[in-house]
N, C-alpha and C positions, 0 to 999 in steps of 0.2 A: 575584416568585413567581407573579404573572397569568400571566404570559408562556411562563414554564415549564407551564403548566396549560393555555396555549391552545395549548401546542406540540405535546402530551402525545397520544397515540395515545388514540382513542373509546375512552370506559370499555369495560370486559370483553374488551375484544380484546386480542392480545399484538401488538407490534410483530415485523415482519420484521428481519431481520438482514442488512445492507450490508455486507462487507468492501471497504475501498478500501486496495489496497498501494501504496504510496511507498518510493522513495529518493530518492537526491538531486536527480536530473535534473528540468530545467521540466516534462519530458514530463507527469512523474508527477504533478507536482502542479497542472499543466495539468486531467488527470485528478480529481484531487480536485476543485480548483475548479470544473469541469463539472459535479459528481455535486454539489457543495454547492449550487448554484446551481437545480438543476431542481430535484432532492429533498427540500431543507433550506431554502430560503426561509425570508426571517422575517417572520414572521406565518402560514405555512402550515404544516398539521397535518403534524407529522413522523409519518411512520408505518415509517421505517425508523430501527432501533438503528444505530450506524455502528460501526463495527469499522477500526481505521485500522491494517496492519500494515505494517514495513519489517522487512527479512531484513537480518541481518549475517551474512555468511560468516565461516567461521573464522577467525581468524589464519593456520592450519597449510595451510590452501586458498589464503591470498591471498599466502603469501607460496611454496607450492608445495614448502617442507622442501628446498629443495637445496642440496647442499655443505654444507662444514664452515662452521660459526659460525651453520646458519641459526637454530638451538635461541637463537642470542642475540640476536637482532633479532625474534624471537613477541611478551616485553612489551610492547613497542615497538607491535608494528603491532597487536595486540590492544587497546592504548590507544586509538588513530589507529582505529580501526573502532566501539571504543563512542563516541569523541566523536561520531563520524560520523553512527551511530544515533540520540544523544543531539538530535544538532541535525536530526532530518528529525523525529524525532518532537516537539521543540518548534516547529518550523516548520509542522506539521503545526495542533497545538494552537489556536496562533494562528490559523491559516483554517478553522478547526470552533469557534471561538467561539459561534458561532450555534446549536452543535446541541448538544439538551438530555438527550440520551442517547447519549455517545461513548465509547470507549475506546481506548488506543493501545498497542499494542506492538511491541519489538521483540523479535526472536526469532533464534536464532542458524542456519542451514545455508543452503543455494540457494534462493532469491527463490520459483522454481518451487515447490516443493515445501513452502514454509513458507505461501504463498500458499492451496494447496489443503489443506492438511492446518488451516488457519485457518478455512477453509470449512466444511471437517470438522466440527471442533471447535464451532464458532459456531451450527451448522446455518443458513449463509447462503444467502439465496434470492438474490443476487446478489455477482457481484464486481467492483468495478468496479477499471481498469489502465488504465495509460497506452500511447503506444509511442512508439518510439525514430524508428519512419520507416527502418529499417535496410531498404538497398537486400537481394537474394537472397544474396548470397555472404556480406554480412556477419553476415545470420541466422543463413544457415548455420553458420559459425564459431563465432559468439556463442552463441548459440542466442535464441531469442527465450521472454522470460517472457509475456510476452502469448498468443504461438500454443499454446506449452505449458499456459496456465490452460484458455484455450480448448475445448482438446480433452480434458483431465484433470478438471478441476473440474468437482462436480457441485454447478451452480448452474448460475444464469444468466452469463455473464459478459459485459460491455460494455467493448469497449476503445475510449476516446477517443482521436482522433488532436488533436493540435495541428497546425489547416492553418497551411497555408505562405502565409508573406506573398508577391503577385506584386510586382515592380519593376518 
């Protein structure tokens, strides 16, 4: 109970609010453990609330509705997408042990837009994101969640890269 108390933001002040979005990639949680590591220390005064969110896309998005029989495979992959969920946000869990005011969700549409609109909602003064390291074309294609918080979210946003090892 100390510990939580010495964790505990200076009486009368409110804590700021951190969003860190994850999915499954190391990137991301590369990203969180960056953000754990400066901001959340233990033994140092957390002064940020953490907000931990991962997006699940639809079923009817990942599987794209085409052709006949796709109405019979939605179960299916809508199972395979909250397991999905289920284990980034306990994998999540586990490496925010340390922080004494967290919360985690997941939430269902495009990564981008569940990201800022958490932002939103949270009134976060930061978001912190990973990235993929995706050379230009493949951005392109892809799109990138990271460049899209970026210039959307109205926060701060810090995207941590995971360097590369030289050989």
């Amino acid at each position: 109970m100390a510990e939580a108390a010495a964790a505990a933001a200076p009486e009368g002040t409110t804590k700021m609010t951190m969003v860190a979005g994850v999915d499954e990639s190391e990137h991301s949680f590369y990203a969180l453990q960056w953000a754990l590591t400066h901001f959340f220390a233990p033994g140092q005064a957390q002064q940020y609330r953490l907000v931990v969110v991962t997006a699940k896309p639809s079923a009817a998005s990942a599987v794209g509705l085409a052709g006949p029989g796709a109405a019979d495979v939605l179960p299916f992959v809508e199972a395979d997408l909250k397991r999905t969920a289920l284990r980034v946000i306990d994998k999540a869990k586990e490496l925010c042990a340390q922080v004494s005011d967290a919360e985690f969700e997941a939430l269902e549409g495009d990564a981008r837009n569940v990201l800022c609109d958490a932002v939103e909602r949270h009134h976060a003064e930061m978001l912190v994101v990973g990235s993929h390291g995706y050379g230009a074309i493949k951005r392109a294609v892809l799109g990138s969640v990271s460049d899209y918080c970026a210039h959307h979210a109205h926060c701060t946003v810090m995207i941590v890269k995971k360097p590369k090892h030289k050989h």
